[in-house]
C-alpha positions in Angstrom: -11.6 -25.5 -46.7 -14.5 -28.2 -46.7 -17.3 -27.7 -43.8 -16.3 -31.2 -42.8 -12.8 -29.6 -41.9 -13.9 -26.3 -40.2 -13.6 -25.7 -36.4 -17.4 -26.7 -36.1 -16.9 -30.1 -38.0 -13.6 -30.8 -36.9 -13.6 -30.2 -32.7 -17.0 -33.1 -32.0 -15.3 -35.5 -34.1 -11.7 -34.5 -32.5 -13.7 -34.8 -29.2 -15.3 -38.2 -30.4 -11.6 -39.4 -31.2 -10.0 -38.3 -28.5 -12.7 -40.0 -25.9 -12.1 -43.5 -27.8 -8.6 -42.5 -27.3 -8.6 -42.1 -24.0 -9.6 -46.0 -23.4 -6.6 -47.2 -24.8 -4.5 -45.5 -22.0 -3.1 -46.4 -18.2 -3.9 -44.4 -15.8 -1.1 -42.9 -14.8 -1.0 -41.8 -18.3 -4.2 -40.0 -18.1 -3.0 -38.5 -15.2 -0.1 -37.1 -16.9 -2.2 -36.1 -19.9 -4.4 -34.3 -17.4 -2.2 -32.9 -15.1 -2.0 -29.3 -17.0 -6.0 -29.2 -17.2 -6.2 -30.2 -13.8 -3.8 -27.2 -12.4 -6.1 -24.8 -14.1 -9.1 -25.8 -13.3 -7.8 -25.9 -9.7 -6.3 -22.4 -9.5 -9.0 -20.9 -11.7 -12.1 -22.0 -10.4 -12.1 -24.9 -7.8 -9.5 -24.0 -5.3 -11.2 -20.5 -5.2 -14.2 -22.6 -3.7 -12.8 -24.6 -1.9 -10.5 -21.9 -0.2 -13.5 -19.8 1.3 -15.1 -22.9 3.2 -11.6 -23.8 4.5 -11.0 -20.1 5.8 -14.8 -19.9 7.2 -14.0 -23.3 8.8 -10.7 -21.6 10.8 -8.1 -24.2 8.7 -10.2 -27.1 10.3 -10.6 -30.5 8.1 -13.4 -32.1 10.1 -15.5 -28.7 10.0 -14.4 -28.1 6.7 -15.6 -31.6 5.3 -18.7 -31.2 7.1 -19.3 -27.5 5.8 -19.2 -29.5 2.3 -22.6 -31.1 3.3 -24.0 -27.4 3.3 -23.5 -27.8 -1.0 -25.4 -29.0 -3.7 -24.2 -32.1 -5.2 -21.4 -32.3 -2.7 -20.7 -34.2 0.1 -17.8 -34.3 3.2 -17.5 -37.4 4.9 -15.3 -37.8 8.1 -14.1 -41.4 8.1 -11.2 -41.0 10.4 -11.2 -37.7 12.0 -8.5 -35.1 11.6 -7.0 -38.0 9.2 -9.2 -39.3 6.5 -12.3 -38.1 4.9 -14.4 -38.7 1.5 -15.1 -36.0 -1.2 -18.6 -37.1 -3.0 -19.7 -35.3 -5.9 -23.3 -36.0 -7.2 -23.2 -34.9 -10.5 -20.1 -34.3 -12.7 -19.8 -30.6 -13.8 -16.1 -31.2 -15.7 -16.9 -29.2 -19.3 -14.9 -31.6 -21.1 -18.0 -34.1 -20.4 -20.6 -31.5 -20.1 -19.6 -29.5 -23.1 -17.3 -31.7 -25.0 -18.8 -35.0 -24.6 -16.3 -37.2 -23.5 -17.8 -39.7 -21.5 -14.3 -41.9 -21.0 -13.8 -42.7 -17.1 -10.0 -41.9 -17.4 -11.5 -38.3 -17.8 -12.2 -38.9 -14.1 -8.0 -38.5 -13.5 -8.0 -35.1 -14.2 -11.0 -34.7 -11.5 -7.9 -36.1 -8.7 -5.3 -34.5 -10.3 -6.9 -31.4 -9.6 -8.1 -32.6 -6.1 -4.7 -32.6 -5.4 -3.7 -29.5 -6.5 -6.3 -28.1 -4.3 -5.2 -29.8 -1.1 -2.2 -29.0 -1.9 -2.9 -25.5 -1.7 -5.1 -25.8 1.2 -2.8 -28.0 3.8 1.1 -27.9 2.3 2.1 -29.0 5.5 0.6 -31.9 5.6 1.4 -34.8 3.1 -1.6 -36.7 1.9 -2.6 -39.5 -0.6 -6.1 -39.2 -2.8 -8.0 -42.4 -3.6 -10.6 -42.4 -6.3 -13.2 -44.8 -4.9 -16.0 -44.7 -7.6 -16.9 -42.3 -10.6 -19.9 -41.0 -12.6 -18.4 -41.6 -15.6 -17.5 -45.5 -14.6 -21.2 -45.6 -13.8 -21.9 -45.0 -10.4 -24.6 -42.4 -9.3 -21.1 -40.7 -7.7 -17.8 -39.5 -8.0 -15.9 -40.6 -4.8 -12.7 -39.7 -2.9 -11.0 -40.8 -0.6 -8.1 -38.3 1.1 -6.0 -40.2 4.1 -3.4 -37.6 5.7 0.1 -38.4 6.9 0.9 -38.0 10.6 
């Protein structure tokens, strides 16, 4: 085997494909392509987070969105209370960009996917939609969210 064709050659130019890739698909396709990454990443590492301000905040989403404030590089906005609220992320920690390199916005899918999976977790009984407003990756200085609550 060639050292252009050994894991250390082959995963940065995989990477480098699969980023140019990555442009050439929908949305909703990335969503799909993401949808397993973003379920780990939920139950593994996020939701864990995300879980111990909810408790400390007795279940409560404009505490809890306000608690978020309390974080580095994170931010809880109340827009409609008990209803809708922004998720802001200053800096974007994902290791697929961070450690892989991919610097393709539709990364930025996974990031709601696994949103979702979070407040999923956090408030089943409550049906919800997620907007992505604006990402680091697309070029803004944040990653915005928007999450409106039925009922």
């Amino acid at each position: 085997m060639s050292e252009e064709t050994n894991a250390g050659g082959f995963f940065p130019e995989w990477f480098k494909a699969l980023d140019k890739g990555l442009e050439n698909l929908e949305t909703e396709h990335c969503a799909c392509l993401f949808s397993e990454c973003a379920k780990m990443c939920a139950s593994n590492v996020v939701q864990y987070f995300y879980r111990d301000i909810f408790d400390a905040c007795e279940g409560n989403l404009d505490k809890f969105f306000t608690k978020l404030n309390e974080i580095d590089n994170v931010e809880g906005k109340i827009i409609k209370p008990g209803k809708a609220y922004e998720l802001i992320l200053g800096k974007c920690e994902c290791p697929i960009h961070t450690d892989a390199g991919i610097t393709s916005n539709h990364l930025c899918a996974c990031s709601k996917e696994s949103l979702s999976h979070v407040f999923k977790e956090l408030v089943p009984h409550r049906p919800f939609q997620i907007e992505q407003l604006s990402t680091i990756l697309g070029g803004s200085s944040v990653c915005r969210h928007r999450i409106t609550f039925e009922g």
